[in-house]
C-alpha positions in Angstrom: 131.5 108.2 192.3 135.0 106.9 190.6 137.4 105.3 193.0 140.7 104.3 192.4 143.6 102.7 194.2 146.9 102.3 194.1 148.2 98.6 193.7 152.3 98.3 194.0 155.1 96.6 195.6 156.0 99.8 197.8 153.8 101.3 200.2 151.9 104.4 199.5 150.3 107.4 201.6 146.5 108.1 201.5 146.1 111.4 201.8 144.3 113.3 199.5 146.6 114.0 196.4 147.6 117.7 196.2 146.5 120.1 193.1 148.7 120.0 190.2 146.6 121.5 187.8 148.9 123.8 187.1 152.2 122.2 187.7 155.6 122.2 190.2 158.4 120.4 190.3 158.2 118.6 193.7 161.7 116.8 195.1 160.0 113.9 196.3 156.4 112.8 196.0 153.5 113.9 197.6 151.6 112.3 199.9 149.2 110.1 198.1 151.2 109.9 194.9 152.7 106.7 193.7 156.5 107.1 192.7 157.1 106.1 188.8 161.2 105.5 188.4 163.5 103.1 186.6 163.5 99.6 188.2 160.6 100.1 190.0 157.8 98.0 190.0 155.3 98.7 187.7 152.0 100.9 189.0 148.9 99.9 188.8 145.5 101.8 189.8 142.3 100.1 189.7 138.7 101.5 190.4 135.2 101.3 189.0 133.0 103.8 187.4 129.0 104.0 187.2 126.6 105.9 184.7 126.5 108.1 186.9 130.2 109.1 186.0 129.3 109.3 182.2 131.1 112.0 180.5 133.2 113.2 183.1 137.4 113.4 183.7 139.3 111.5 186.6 142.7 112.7 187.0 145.6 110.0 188.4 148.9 111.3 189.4 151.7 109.7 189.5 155.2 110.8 190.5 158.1 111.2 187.3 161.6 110.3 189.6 164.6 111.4 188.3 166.1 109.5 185.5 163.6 108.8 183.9 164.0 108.6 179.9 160.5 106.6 178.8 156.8 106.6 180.0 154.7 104.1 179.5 150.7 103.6 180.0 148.1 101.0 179.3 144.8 100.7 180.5 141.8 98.7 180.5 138.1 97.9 181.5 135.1 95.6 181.7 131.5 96.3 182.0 130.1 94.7 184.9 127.2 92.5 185.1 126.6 89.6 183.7 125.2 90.3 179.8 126.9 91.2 177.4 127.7 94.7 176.4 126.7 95.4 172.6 127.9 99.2 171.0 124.7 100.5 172.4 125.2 99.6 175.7 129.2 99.0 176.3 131.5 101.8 178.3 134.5 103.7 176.7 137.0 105.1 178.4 139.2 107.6 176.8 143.4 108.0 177.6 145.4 111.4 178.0 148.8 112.0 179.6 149.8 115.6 181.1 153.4 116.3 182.4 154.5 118.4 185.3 153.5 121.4 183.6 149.8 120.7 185.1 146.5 119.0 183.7 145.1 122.5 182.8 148.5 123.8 180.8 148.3 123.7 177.4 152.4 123.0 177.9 151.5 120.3 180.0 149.5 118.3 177.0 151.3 115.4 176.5 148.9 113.6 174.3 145.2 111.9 174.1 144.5 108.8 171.9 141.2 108.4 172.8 139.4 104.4 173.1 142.5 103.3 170.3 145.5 102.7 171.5 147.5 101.0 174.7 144.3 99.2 175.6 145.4 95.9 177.8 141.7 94.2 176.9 142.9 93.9 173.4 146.3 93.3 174.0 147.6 96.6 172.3 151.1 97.7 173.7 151.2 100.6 176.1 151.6 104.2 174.8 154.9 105.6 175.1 156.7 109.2 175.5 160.5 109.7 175.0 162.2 112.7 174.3 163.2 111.6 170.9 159.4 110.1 169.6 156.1 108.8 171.1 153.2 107.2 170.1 150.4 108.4 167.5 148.9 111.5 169.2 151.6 111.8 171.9 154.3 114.6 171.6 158.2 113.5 172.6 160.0 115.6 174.9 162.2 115.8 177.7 160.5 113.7 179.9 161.3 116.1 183.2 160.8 114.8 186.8 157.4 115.6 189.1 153.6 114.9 189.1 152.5 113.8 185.9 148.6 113.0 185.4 147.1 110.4 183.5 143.7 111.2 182.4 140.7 109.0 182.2 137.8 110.2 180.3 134.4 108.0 180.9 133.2 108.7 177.5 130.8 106.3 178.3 129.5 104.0 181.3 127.4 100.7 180.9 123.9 100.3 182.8 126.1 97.9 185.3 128.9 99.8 185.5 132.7 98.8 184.7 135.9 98.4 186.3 139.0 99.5 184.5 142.5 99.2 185.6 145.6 101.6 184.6 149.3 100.5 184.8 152.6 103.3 184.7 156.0 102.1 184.0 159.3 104.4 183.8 161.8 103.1 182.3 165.8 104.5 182.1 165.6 104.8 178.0 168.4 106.2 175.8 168.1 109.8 176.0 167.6 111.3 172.4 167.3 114.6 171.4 163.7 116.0 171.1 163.0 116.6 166.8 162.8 120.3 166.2 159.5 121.4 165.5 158.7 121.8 161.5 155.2 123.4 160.6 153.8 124.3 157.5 154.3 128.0 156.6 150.5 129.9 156.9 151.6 132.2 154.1 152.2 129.5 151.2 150.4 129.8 148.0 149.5 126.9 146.1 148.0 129.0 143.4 148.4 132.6 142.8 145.0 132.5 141.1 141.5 133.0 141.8 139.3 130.2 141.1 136.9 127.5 142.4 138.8 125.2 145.4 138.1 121.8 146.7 138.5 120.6 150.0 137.9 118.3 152.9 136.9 120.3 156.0 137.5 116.9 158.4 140.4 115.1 157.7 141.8 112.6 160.3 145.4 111.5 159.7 148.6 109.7 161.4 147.4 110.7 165.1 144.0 109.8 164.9 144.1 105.8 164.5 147.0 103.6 164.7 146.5 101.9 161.2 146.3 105.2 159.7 149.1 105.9 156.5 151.9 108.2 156.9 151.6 111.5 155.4 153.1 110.2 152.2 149.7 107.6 152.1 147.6 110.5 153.4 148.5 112.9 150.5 148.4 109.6 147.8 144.6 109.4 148.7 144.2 113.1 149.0 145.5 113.4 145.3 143.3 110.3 144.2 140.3 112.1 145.4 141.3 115.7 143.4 141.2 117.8 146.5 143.3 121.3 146.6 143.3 121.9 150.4 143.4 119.9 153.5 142.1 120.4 156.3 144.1 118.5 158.8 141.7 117.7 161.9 143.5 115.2 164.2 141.8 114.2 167.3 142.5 116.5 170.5 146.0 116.9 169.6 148.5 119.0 167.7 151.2 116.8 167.1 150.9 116.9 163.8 151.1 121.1 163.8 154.7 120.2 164.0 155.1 117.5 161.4 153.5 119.1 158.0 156.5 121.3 156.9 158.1 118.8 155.0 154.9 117.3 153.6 153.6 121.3 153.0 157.3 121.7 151.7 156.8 118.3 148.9 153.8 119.0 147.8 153.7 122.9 147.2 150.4 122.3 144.7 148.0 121.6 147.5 147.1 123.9 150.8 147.6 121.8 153.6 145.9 123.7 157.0 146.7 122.1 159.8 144.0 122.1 162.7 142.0 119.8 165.5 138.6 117.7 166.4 137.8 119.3 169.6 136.2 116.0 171.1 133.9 116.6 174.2 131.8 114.3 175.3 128.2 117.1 174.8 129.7 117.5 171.0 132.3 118.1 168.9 133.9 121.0 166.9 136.9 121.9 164.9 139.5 124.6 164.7 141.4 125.3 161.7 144.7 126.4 162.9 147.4 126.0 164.9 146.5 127.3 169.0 149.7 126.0 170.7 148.1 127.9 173.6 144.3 126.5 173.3 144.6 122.8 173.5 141.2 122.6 176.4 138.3 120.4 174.7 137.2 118.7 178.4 133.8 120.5 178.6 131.9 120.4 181.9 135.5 119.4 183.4 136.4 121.7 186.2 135.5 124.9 184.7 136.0 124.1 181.4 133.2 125.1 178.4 133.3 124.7 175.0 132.4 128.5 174.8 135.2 129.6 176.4 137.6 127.5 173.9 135.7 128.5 171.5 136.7 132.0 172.1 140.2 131.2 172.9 140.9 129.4 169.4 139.1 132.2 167.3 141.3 134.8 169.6 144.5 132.7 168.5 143.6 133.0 164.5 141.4 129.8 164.3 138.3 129.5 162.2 136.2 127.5 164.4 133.5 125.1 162.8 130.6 123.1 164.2 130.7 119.0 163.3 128.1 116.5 162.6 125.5 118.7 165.3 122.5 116.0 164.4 124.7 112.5 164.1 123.0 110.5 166.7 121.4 112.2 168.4 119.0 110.7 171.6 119.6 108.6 174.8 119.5 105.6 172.8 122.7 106.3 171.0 124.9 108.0 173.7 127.4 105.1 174.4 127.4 104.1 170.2 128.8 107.4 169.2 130.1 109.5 172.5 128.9 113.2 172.0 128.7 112.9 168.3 125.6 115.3 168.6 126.0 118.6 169.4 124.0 119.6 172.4 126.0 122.7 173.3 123.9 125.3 171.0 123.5 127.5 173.9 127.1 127.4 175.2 129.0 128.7 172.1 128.8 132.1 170.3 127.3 131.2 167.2 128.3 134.6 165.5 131.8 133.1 166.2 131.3 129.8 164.1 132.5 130.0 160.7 131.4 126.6 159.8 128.7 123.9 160.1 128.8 120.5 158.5 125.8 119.5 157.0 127.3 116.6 155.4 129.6 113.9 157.4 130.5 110.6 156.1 129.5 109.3 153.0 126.2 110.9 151.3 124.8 107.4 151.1 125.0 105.2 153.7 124.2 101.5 154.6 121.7 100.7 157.1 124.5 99.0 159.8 126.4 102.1 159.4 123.6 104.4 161.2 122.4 102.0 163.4 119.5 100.4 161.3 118.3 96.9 160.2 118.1 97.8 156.4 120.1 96.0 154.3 120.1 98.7 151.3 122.1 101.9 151.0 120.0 105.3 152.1 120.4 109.1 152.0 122.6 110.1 154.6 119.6 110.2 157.4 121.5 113.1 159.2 122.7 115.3 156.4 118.5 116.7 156.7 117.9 117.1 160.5 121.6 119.1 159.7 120.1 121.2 157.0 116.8 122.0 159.1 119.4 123.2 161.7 121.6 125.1 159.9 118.4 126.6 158.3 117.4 127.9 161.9 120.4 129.2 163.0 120.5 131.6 159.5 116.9 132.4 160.4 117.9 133.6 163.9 120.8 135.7 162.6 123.8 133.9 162.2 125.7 132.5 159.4 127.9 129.8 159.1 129.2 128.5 156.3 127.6 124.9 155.5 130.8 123.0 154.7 131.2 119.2 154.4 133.8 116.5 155.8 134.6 113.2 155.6 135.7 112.5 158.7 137.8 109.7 157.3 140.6 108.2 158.9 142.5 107.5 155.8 141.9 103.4 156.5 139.1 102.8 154.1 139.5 100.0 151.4 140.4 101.0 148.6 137.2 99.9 146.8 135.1 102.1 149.7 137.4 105.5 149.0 134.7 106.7 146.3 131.9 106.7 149.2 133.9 107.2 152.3 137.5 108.2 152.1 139.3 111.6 151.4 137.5 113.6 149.5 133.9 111.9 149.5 132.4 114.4 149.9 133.9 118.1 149.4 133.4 121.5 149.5 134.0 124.0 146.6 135.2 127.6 147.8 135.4 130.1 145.8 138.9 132.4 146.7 141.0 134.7 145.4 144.0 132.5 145.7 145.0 128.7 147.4 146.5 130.6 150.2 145.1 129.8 153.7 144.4 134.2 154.2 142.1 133.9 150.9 140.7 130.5 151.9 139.7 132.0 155.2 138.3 135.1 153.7 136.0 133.4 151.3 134.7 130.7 154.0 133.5 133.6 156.0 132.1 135.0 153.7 130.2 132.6 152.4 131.6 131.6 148.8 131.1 127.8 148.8 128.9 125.0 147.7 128.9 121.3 149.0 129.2 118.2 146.8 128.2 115.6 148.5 129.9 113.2 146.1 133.4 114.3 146.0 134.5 116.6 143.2 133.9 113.8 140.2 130.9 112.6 141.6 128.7 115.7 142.0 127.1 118.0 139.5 129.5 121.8 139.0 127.0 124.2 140.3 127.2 127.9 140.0 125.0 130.9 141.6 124.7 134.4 140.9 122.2 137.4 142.2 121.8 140.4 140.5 119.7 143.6 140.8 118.3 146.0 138.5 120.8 148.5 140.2 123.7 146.7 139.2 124.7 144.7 142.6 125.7 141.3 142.5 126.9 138.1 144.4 127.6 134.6 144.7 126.9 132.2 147.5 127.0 134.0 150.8 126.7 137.7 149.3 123.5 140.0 150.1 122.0 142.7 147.7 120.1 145.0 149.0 116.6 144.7 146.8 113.0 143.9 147.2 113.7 141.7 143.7 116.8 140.1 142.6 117.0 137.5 139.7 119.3 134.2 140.5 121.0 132.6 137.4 122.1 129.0 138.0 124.5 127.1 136.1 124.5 123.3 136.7 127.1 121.1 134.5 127.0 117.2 134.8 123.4 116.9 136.1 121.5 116.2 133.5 118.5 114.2 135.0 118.9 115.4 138.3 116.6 118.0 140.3 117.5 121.6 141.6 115.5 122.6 144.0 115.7 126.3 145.8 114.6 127.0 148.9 113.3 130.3 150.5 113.7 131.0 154.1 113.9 127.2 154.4 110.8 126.3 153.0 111.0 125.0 149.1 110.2 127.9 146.8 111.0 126.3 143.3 111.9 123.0 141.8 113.2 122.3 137.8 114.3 119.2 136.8 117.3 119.4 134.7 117.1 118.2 131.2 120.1 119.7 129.4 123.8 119.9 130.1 125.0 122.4 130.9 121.8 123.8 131.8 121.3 127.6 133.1 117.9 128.2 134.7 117.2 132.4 136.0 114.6 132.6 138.5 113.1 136.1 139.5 113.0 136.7 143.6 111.2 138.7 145.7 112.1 139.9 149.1 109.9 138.6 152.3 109.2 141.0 155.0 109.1 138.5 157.9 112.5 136.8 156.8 114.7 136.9 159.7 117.5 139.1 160.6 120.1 138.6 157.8 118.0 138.7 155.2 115.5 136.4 152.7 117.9 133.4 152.8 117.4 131.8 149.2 120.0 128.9 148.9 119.5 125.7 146.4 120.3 121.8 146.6 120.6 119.3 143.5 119.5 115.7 144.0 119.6 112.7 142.0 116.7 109.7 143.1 117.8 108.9 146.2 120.4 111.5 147.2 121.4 115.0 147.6 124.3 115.9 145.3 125.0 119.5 146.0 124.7 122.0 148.9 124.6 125.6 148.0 125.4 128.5 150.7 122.5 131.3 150.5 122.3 134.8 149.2 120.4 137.3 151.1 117.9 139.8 149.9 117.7 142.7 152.8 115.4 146.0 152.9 116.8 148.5 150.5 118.3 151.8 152.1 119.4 149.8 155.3 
């Protein structure tokens, strides 16, 4: 069980503190709750957490007195016992601050910055909220009296346990006035025209890691890595929903498409969109799911998208990467996910990077169990589009940003327009292949189906036909190897000799294919790697 206490200068109640979950403005503090105000002495609460608290919330309130113009918290912790924690072992405690709207209002979401920021065991300043500004991932405002809640998320508890410690100061700041919100419009057009789009699907930015460039560095890297849209996927927060106008506004040749990492601690996701209202991502807190938000954000206009589902996954690597692996397959509605990355992270990676004692650079170990996933879900009836990200922060090196920054990896969509409407169209439907090297580094790969009846498609479409022939068009991999695969099982493999080269291959229909369809989709890989992803095209029963 977490305890906590309150350690101050004035005395406090015990009684249990009330339920602000949804917000009040009290007069004076309840019972139980520490009183935060100008000239006051700072609070601190202390407590310990076991394994057994792994992956849950604790809630601290604190009382907001009048007069208040800044809010400050920093926090801390150390594992107990007496070896040394190493990254498969340590605890990780994550930082949120809700106002008196409530800990379950999306109004009351005053920021998260995760294991990053305002950490007292590495000397890092406190975050801050003002009216006027905050701190990365934080959201300024008028900074109104009542309970306020600072949230403690135990991403991660070591085999001893750890104690942690959280101080609150108020402070009687000059009073600014809050900036006026400035989003992108959702309606802008990049290019009128229809054509073949790259983009980053996982893009963190300014609120995701306090050594991350402003948006003026972001787009600079974005630019260098020939990317049309971005997908803008802070952590937790929408801060940033607010910020992009100007950037949108500057840089009228690219999409920008602001969304969010949904970060829980059984798996992560993203939402392409701005859901002012649906701001939840504390599964198995309360009554919180990932389903239910799932729901929410695709009600709200989102595109909703699964992330890295088979990065570390296993006991071992629980506290190294905190619910990096998705484990909530039977909690969402996978009808409802429009995406699934089956790239993350550079296509090649070193052996330190994934947790292993080789001293070379390997495949991407998790970009296959990802594919053998995705390959079941299609089989059991659902589509999502296989998209990749980079997940980058935008603080690579410069000499790393080939392999790991912006744009290492991206997808290719094909829409009717650089408009976020078309974008979203052709992602559902399908019309999208992955290169796994960024858009220099991997082969230009084109697929088309075709009947004797006349129907035809791209990635994603479906003819209906016992027989189809697929025509592939591969430029800038000569001496590479396509490879198609049928139902998820390897149906035909041609090495590629020419450039371009076009290769037609003649397909039949399987009767024990799964609901959508016989799912024929293709990769391209060079010795050592996988250079390009293809979404599949369906053959289904004729006269369905």
């Amino acid at each position: 069980m977490i305890g906590w206490l309150l350690a101050m200068v004035s005395a406090c109640g015990t009684s249990q503190a009330p339920d602000e979950s949804r917000g009040g403005t009290p007069v004076e503090p309840p019972d139980g709750v520490a009183q935060c105000a100008p000239g006051e002495p700072v609070i601190e609460m202390i407590g310990e957490v076991t394994s057994a608290d792994a992956k849950t919330y604790e809630i601290l309130p604190f009382f907001v007195a009048a007069g208040t113009g800044r809010i400050e918290v920093a926090y801390g912790w150390s594992d107990n016992g007496a070896l040394p924690s190493t990254p498969l072992t340590a605890t990780t405690l994550d930082l949120g601050v809700w106002d008196h709207h409530g800990y379950r209002n999306p109004e009351g979401f005053r920021g998260w910055s995760g294991s990053r920021q305002g950490r007292l065991d590495q000397d890092r300043g406190p975050v801050f909220i003002t009216a006027a500004s905050a701190d990365r991932g934080y959201r300024p405002g008028a900074i109104e009296p009542g309970v306020w809640s600072v949230e403690l998320g135990i991403a991660a508890v070591g085999p001893s346990g750890a104690s942690w410690t959280v101080q609150i100061e108020c402070l009687a700041d000059v009073v600014g006035e809050s900036p006026a919100a400035d989003p992108v419009d959702p309606t802008h057009v990049a290019d009128a025209s229809p054509g073949w789009y790259h983009g980053d699907f996982h893009m963190h930015g300014y609120h995701s890691n306090p050594n991350a460039p402003d948006w003026g560095g972001f787009i600079e890297q974005a630019r260098a890595a020939d990317l049309d849209f971005l997908m803008v996927t802070e952590y937790v927060t929408g801060q940033h929903w607010a910020q992009l106008g100007p950037v949108q506004r500057a840089n009228p040749d690219l999409l920008i498409w602001p969304g969010r990492e949904i970060i829980t601690y059984f798996g992560h996701a993203n939402s392409f969109g701005e859901t002012p209202d649906v701001i939840e991502y504390r599964h198995g807190f309360e009554d919180v799911t990932l389903g239910a938000v799932q729901q929410a954000s695709v009600e709200a206009g989102a595109l909703f998208g699964v992330n890295h589902p088979t990065t570390f996954e296993g006991a071992l690597f629980e506290n190294f990467c905190r619910g990096c692996a998705f484990q909530l397959e039977e909690d969402i509605d996978w009808s409802l996910v429009d995406t699934i990355e089956v790239q993350n992270g550079p296509a090649k990676v070193s052996g330190s990077e994934v947790g292993l004692p080789i001293p070379l650079e390997i495949q991407n170990p998790f970009t296959l169990s990802a594919l053998q996933l995705w390959d079941d879900v299609i089989a059991q009836g659902a589509f999502p589009t296989a998209v990749s990200g980079s997940d980058s922060k935008g603080v690579d090196a410069p000499e790393d940003r080939e392999r790991k920054g912006y744009g290492s990896s991206a997808t290719v969509v094909y829409a009717q327009a650089l408009s976020r409407p078309a974008l979203a169209s052709a992602i559902r439907a399908g019309h999208a292949y992955v290169k796994t090297l960024g858009a220099a580094g991997s082969p230009d790969v084109t697929l088309q189906i075709a009947t004797a009846d006349g129907q035809s498609g791209i990635y994603g479409d479906s003819v209906a036909a016992d027989t189809a022939t697929i025509t592939t068009t591969v430029i800038g991999g000569s001496g590479q190897t396509l490879t198609y695969y049928r139902d998820g099982v390897i149906a035909r493999v041609m090495p590629i000799t020419s450039d371009p080269q076009v290769d037609t291959w003649d397909v039949s229909r399987s009767d024990s294919s799964g609901p959508l369809g016989t799912a024929v989709r293709l990769q391209v890989a060079s010795p050592g790697v996988i250079t390009v992803i293809g979404n599949p095209v369906f053959l289904t029963a004729p006269g369905l």
